[in-house]
Chimera marker file (.cmm) of the C-alpha trace (Angstrom):
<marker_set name="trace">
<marker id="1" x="15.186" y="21.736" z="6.838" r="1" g="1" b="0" radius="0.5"/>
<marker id="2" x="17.086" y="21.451" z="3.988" r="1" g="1" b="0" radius="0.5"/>
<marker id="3" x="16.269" y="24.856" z="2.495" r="1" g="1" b="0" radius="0.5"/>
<marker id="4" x="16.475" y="27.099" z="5.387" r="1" g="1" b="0" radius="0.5"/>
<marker id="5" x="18.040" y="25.517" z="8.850" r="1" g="1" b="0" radius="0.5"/>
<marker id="6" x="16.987" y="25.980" z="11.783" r="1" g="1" b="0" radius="0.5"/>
<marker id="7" x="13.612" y="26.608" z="10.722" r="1" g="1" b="0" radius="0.5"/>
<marker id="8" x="12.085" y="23.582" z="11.901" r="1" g="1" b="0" radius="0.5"/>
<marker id="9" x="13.682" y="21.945" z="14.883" r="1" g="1" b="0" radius="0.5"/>
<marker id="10" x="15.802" y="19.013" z="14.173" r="1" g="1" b="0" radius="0.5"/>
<marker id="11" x="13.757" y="17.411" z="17.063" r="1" g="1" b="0" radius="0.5"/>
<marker id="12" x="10.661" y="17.369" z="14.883" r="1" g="1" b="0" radius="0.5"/>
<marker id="13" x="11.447" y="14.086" z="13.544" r="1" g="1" b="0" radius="0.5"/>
<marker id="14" x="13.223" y="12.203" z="16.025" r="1" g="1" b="0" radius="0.5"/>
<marker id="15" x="10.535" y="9.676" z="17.445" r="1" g="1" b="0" radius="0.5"/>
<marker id="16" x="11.046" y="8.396" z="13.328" r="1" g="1" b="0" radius="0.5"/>
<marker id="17" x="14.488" y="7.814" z="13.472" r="1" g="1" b="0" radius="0.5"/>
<marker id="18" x="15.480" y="6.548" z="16.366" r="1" g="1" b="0" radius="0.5"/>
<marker id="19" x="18.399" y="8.480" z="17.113" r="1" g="1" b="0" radius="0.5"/>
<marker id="20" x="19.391" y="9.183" z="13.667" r="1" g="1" b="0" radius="0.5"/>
<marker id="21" x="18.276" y="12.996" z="13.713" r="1" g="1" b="0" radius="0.5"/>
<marker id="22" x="21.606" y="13.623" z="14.976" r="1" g="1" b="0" radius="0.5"/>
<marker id="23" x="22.812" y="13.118" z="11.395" r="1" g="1" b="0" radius="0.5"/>
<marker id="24" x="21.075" y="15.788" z="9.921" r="1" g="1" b="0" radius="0.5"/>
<marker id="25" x="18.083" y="16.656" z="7.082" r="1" g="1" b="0" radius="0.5"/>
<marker id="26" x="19.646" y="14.513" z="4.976" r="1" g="1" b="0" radius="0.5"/>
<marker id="27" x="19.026" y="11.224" z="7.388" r="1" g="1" b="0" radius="0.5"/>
<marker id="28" x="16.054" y="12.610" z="7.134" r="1" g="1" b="0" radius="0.5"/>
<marker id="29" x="15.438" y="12.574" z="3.798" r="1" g="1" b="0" radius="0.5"/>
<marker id="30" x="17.502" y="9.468" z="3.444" r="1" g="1" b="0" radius="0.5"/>
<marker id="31" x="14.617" y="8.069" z="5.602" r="1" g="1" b="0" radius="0.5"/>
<marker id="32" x="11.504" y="9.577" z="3.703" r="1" g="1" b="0" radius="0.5"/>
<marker id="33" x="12.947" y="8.777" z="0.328" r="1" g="1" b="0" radius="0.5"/>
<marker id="34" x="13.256" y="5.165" z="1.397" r="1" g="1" b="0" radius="0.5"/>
<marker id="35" x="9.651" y="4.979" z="2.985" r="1" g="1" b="0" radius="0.5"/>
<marker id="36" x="8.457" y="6.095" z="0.080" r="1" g="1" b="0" radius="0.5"/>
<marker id="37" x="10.016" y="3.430" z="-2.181" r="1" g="1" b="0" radius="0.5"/>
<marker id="38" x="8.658" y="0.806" z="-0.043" r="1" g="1" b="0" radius="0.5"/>
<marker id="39" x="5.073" y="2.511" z="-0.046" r="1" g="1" b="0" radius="0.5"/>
<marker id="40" x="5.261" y="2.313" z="-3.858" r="1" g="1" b="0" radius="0.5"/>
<marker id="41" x="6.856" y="-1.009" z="-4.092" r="1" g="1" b="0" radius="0.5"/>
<marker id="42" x="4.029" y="-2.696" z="-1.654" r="1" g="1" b="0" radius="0.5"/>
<marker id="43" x="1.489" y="-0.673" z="-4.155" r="1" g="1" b="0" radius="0.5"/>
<marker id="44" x="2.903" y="-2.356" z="-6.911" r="1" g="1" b="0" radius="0.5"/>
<marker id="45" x="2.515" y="-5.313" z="-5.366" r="1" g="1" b="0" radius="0.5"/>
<marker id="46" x="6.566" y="-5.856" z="-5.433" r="1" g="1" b="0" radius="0.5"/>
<marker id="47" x="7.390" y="-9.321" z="-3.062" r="1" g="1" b="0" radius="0.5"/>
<marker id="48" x="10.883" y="-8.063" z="-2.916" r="1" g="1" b="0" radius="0.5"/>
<marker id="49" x="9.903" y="-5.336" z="-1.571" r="1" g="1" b="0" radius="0.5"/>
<marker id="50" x="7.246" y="-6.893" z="0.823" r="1" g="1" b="0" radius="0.5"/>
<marker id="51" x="10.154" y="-8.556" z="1.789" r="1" g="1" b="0" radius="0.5"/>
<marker id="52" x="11.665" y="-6.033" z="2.814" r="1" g="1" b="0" radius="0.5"/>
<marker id="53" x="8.758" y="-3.878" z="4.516" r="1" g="1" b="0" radius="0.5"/>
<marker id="54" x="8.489" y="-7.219" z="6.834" r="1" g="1" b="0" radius="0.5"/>
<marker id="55" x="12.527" y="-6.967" z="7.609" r="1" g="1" b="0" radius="0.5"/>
<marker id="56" x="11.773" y="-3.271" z="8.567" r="1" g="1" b="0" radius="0.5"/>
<marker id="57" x="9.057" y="-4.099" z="10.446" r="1" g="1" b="0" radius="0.5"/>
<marker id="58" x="10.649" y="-7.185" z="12.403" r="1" g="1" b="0" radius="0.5"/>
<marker id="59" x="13.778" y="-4.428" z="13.035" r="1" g="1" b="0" radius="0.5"/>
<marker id="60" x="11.836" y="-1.696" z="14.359" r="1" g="1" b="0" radius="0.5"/>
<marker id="61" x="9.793" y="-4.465" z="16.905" r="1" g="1" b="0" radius="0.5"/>
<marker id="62" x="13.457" y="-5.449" z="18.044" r="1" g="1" b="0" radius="0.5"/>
<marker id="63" x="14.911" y="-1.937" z="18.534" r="1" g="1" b="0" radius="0.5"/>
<marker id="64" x="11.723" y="-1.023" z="20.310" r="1" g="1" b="0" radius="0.5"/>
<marker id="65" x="12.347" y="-3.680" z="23.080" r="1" g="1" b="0" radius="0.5"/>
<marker id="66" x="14.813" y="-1.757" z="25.133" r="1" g="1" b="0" radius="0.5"/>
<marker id="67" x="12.880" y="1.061" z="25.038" r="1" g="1" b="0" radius="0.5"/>
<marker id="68" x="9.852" y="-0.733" z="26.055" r="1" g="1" b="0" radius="0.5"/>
<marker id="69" x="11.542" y="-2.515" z="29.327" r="1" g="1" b="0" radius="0.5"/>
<marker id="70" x="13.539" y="0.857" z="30.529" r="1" g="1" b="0" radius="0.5"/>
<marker id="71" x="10.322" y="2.164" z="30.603" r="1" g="1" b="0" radius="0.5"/>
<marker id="72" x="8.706" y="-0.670" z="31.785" r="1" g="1" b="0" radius="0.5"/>
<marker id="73" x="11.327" y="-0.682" z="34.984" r="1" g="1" b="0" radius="0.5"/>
<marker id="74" x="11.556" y="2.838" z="35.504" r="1" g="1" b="0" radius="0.5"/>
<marker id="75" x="7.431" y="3.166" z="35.742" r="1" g="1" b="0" radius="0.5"/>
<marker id="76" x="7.366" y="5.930" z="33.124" r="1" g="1" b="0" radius="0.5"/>
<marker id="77" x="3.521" y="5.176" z="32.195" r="1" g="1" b="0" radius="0.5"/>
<marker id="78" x="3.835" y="7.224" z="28.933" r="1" g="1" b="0" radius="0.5"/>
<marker id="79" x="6.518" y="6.358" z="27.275" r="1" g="1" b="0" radius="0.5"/>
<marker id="80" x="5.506" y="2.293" z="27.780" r="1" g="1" b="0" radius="0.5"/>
<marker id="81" x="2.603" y="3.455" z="26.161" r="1" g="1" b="0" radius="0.5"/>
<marker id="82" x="4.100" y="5.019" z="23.136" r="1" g="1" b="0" radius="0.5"/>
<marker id="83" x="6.723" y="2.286" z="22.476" r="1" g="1" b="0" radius="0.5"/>
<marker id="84" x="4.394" y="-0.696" z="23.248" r="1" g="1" b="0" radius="0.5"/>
<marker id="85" x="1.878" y="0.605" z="20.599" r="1" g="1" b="0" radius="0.5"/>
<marker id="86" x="4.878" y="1.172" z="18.205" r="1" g="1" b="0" radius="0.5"/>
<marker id="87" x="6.090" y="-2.623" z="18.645" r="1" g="1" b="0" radius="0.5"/>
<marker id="88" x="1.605" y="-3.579" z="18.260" r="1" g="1" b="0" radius="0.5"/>
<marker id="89" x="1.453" y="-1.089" z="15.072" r="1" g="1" b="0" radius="0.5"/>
<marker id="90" x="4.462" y="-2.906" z="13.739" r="1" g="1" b="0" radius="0.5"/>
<marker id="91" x="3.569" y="-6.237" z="14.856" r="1" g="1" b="0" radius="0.5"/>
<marker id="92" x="0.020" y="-6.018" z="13.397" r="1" g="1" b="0" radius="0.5"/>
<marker id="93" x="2.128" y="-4.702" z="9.782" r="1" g="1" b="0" radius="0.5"/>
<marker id="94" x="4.073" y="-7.948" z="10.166" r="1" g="1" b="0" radius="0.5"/>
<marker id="95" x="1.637" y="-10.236" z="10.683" r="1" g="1" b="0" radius="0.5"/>
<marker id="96" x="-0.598" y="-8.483" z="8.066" r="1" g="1" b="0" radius="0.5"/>
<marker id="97" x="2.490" y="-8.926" z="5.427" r="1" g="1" b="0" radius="0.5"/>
<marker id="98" x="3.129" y="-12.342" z="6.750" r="1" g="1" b="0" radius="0.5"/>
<marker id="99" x="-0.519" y="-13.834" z="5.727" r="1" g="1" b="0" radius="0.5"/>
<marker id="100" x="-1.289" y="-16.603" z="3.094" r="1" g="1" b="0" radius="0.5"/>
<marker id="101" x="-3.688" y="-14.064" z="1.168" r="1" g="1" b="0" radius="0.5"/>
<marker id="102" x="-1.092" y="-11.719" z="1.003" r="1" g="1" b="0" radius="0.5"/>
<marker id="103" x="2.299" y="-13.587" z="0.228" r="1" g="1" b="0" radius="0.5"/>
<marker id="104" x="-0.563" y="-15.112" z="-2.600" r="1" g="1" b="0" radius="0.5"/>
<marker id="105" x="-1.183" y="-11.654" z="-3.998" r="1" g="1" b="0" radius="0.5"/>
<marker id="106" x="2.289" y="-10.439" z="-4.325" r="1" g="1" b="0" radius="0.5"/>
<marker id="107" x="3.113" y="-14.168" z="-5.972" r="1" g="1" b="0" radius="0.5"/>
<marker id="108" x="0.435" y="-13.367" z="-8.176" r="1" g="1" b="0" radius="0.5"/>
<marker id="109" x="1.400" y="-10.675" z="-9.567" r="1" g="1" b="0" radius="0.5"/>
<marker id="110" x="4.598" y="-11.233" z="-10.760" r="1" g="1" b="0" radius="0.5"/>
<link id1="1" id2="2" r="1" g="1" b="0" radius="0.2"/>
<link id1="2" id2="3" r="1" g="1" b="0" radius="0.2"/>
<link id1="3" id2="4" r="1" g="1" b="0" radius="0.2"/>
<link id1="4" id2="5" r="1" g="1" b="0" radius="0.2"/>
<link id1="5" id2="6" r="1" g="1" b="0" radius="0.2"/>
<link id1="6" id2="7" r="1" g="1" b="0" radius="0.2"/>
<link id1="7" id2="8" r="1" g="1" b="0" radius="0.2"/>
<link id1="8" id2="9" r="1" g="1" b="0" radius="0.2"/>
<link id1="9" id2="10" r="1" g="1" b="0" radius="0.2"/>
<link id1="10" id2="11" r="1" g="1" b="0" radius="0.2"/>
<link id1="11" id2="12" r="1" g="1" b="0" radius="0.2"/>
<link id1="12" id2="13" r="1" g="1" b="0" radius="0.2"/>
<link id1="13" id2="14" r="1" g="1" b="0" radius="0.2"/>
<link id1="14" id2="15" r="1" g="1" b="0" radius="0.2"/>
<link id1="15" id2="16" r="1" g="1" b="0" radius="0.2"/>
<link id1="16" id2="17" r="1" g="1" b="0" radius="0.2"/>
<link id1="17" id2="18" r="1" g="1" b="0" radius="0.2"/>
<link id1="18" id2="19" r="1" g="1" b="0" radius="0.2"/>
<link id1="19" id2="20" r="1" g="1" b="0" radius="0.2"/>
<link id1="20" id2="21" r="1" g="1" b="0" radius="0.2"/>
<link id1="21" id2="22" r="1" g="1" b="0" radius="0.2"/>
<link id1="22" id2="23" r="1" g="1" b="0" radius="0.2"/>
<link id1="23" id2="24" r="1" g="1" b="0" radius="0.2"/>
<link id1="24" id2="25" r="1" g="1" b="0" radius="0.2"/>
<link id1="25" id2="26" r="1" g="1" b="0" radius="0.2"/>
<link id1="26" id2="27" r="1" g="1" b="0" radius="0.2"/>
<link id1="27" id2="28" r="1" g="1" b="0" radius="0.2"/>
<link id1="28" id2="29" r="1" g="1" b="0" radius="0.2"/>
<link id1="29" id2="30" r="1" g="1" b="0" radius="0.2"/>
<link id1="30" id2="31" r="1" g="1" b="0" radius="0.2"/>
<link id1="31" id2="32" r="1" g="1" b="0" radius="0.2"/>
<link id1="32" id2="33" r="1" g="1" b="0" radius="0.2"/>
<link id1="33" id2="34" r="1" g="1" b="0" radius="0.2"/>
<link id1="34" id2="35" r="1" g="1" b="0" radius="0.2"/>
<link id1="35" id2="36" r="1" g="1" b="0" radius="0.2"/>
<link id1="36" id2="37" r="1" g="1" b="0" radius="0.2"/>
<link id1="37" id2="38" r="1" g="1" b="0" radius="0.2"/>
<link id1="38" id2="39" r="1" g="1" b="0" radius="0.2"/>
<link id1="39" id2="40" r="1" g="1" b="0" radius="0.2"/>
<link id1="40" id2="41" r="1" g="1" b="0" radius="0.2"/>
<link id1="41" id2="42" r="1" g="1" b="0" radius="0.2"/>
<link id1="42" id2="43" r="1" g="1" b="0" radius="0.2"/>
<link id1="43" id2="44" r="1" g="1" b="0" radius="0.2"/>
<link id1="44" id2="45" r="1" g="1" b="0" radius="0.2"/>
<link id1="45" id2="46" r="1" g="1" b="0" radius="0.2"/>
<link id1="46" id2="47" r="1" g="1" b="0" radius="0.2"/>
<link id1="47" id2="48" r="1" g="1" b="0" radius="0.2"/>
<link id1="48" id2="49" r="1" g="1" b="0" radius="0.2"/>
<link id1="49" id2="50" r="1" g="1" b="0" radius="0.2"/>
<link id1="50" id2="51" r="1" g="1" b="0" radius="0.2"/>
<link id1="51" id2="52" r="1" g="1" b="0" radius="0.2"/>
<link id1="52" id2="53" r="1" g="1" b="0" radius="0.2"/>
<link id1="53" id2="54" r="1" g="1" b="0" radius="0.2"/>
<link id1="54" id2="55" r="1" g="1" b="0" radius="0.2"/>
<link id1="55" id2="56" r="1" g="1" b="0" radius="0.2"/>
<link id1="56" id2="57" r="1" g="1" b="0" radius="0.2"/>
<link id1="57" id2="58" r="1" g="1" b="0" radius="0.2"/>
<link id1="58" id2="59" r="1" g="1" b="0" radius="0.2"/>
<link id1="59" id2="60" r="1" g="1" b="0" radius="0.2"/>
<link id1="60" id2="61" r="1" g="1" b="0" radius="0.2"/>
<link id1="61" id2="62" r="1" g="1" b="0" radius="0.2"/>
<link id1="62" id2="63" r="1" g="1" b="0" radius="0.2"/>
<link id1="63" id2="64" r="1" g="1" b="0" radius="0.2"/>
<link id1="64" id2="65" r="1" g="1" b="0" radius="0.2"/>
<link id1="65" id2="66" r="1" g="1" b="0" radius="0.2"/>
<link id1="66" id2="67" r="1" g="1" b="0" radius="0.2"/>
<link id1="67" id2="68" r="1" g="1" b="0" radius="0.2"/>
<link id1="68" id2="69" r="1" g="1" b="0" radius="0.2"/>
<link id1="69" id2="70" r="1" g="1" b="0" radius="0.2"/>
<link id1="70" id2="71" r="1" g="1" b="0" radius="0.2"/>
<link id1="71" id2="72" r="1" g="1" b="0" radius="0.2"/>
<link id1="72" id2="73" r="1" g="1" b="0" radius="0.2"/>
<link id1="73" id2="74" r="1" g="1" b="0" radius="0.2"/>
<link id1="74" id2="75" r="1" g="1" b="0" radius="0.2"/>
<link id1="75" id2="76" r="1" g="1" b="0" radius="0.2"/>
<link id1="76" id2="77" r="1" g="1" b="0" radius="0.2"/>
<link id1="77" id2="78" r="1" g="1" b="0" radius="0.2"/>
<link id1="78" id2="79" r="1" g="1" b="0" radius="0.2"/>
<link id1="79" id2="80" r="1" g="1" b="0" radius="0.2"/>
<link id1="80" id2="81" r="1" g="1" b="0" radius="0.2"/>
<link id1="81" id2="82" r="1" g="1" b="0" radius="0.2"/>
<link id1="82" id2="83" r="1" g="1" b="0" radius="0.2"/>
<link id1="83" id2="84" r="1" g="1" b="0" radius="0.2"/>
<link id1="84" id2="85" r="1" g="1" b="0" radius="0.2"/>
<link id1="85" id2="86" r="1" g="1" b="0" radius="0.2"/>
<link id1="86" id2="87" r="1" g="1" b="0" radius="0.2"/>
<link id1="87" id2="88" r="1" g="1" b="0" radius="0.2"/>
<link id1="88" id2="89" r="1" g="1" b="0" radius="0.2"/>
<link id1="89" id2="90" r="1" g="1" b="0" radius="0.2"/>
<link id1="90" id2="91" r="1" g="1" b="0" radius="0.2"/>
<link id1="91" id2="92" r="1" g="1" b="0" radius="0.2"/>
<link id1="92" id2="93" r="1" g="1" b="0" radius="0.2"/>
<link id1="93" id2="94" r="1" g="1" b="0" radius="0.2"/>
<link id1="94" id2="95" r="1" g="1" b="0" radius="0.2"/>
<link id1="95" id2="96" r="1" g="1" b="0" radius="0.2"/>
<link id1="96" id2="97" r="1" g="1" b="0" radius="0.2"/>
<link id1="97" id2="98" r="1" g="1" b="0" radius="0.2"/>
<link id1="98" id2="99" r="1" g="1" b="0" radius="0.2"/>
<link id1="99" id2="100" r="1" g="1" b="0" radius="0.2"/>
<link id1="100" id2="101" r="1" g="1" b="0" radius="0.2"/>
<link id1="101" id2="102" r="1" g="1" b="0" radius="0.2"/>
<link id1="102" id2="103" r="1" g="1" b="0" radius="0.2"/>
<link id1="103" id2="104" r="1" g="1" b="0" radius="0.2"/>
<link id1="104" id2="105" r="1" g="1" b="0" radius="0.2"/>
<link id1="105" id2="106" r="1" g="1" b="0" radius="0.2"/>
<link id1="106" id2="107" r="1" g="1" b="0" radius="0.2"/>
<link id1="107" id2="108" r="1" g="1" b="0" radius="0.2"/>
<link id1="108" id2="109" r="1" g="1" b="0" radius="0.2"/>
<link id1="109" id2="110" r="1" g="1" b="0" radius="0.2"/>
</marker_set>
Protein backbone atom coordinates (compact mmCIF):
# COMPACT_ATOMS: atom_id res chain seq x y z
CA UNK A 1 0.00 0.00 0.00
CA UNK A 2 2.67 2.03 0.75
CA UNK A 3 4.70 1.38 -2.41
CA UNK A 4 2.17 1.51 -5.06
CA UNK A 5 -1.57 2.86 -3.98
CA UNK A 6 -4.34 1.68 -4.90
CA UNK A 7 -3.03 -1.62 -5.43
CA UNK A 8 -4.56 -3.29 -2.65
CA UNK A 9 -7.83 -1.88 -1.45
CA UNK A 10 -7.68 0.18 1.60
CA UNK A 11 -10.67 -2.04 2.71
CA UNK A 12 -8.36 -5.03 3.01
CA UNK A 13 -7.57 -4.27 6.47
CA UNK A 14 -10.39 -2.67 8.00
CA UNK A 15 -12.03 -5.50 10.23
CA UNK A 16 -8.18 -4.82 12.12
CA UNK A 17 -8.59 -1.41 12.75
CA UNK A 18 -11.69 -0.60 13.58
CA UNK A 19 -12.29 2.34 11.62
CA UNK A 20 -8.83 3.51 11.47
CA UNK A 21 -8.25 2.51 7.67
CA UNK A 22 -9.58 5.79 6.93
CA UNK A 23 -6.18 7.15 7.99
CA UNK A 24 -4.24 5.56 5.54
CA UNK A 25 -1.15 2.74 5.04
CA UNK A 26 0.53 4.34 7.51
CA UNK A 27 -2.31 3.51 10.39
CA UNK A 28 -1.70 0.59 8.99
CA UNK A 29 1.62 0.14 9.52
CA UNK A 30 1.40 2.13 12.68
CA UNK A 31 -0.79 -0.89 13.68
CA UNK A 32 1.47 -3.87 12.41
CA UNK A 33 4.61 -2.29 13.74
CA UNK A 34 3.00 -2.13 17.16
CA UNK A 35 1.59 -5.81 17.03
CA UNK A 36 4.69 -6.83 16.34
CA UNK A 37 6.44 -5.24 19.34
CA UNK A 38 4.01 -6.78 21.59
CA UNK A 39 4.45 -10.31 19.83
CA UNK A 40 8.18 -9.94 20.60
CA UNK A 41 7.83 -8.43 23.95
CA UNK A 42 5.32 -11.42 25.19
CA UNK A 43 8.22 -13.78 23.52
CA UNK A 44 10.62 -12.28 25.63
CA UNK A 45 8.67 -12.83 28.31
CA UNK A 46 8.45 -8.80 28.94
CA UNK A 47 5.55 -8.19 32.02
CA UNK A 48 5.41 -4.67 30.83
CA UNK A 49 4.54 -5.64 27.91
CA UNK A 50 2.08 -8.45 29.04
CA UNK A 51 0.73 -5.64 30.60
CA UNK A 52 0.01 -4.11 27.98
CA UNK A 53 -1.20 -7.03 25.53
CA UNK A 54 -3.97 -7.51 28.48
CA UNK A 55 -4.91 -3.50 28.20
CA UNK A 56 -5.26 -4.20 24.39
CA UNK A 57 -7.10 -7.02 24.87
CA UNK A 58 -9.58 -5.62 27.65
CA UNK A 59 -9.95 -2.45 24.90
CA UNK A 60 -10.75 -4.37 21.96
CA UNK A 61 -13.57 -6.61 24.27
CA UNK A 62 -15.03 -3.04 25.15
CA UNK A 63 -15.07 -1.51 21.63
CA UNK A 64 -16.52 -4.75 20.40
CA UNK A 65 -19.68 -4.34 22.62
CA UNK A 66 -21.55 -1.92 20.46
CA UNK A 67 -20.94 -3.77 17.65
CA UNK A 68 -22.05 -6.89 19.21
CA UNK A 69 -25.64 -5.41 20.51
CA UNK A 70 -26.42 -3.38 17.04
CA UNK A 71 -26.13 -6.56 15.67
CA UNK A 72 -27.64 -8.31 18.26
CA UNK A 73 -30.94 -5.85 17.84
CA UNK A 74 -30.94 -5.54 14.29
CA UNK A 75 -30.91 -9.66 13.84
CA UNK A 76 -27.91 -9.52 11.50
CA UNK A 77 -26.90 -13.34 12.31
CA UNK A 78 -23.39 -12.81 10.78
CA UNK A 79 -22.02 -10.08 11.94
CA UNK A 80 -23.08 -11.23 15.87
CA UNK A 81 -21.15 -14.01 14.90
CA UNK A 82 -18.01 -12.33 13.84
CA UNK A 83 -17.90 -9.76 16.70
CA UNK A 84 -18.99 -12.20 19.48
CA UNK A 85 -16.05 -14.55 18.54
CA UNK A 86 -13.76 -11.42 18.40
CA UNK A 87 -14.82 -10.34 22.11
CA UNK A 88 -14.35 -14.83 23.02
CA UNK A 89 -10.82 -14.76 21.04
CA UNK A 90 -9.93 -11.74 23.09
CA UNK A 91 -11.49 -12.78 26.20
CA UNK A 92 -9.83 -16.24 26.13
CA UNK A 93 -6.17 -13.93 25.42
CA UNK A 94 -7.14 -12.10 28.61
CA UNK A 95 -7.86 -14.62 30.74
CA UNK A 96 -4.90 -16.67 29.36
CA UNK A 97 -2.52 -13.48 30.25
CA UNK A 98 -4.37 -13.00 33.45
CA UNK A 99 -3.39 -16.63 35.00
CA UNK A 100 -1.17 -17.35 38.12
CA UNK A 101 1.24 -19.58 35.85
CA UNK A 102 1.61 -16.92 33.61
CA UNK A 103 1.93 -13.55 35.64
CA UNK A 104 4.64 -16.31 37.51
CA UNK A 105 6.57 -16.77 34.29
CA UNK A 106 6.89 -13.25 33.21
CA UNK A 107 7.92 -12.45 37.16
CA UNK A 108 10.35 -15.00 36.65
CA UNK A 109 12.08 -13.89 34.22
CA UNK A 110 13.01 -10.66 35.02
Amino acid sequence: MLLRPGLIGMSAGAPLLLGLELAGPWMFLLMALTGFAVAYGLMRLNNIVRNVALFIACAGIVWLVPAVSAAATSVQPKALFWSGLGIIVRVVIAWNLAKQDVVDAFHQRA
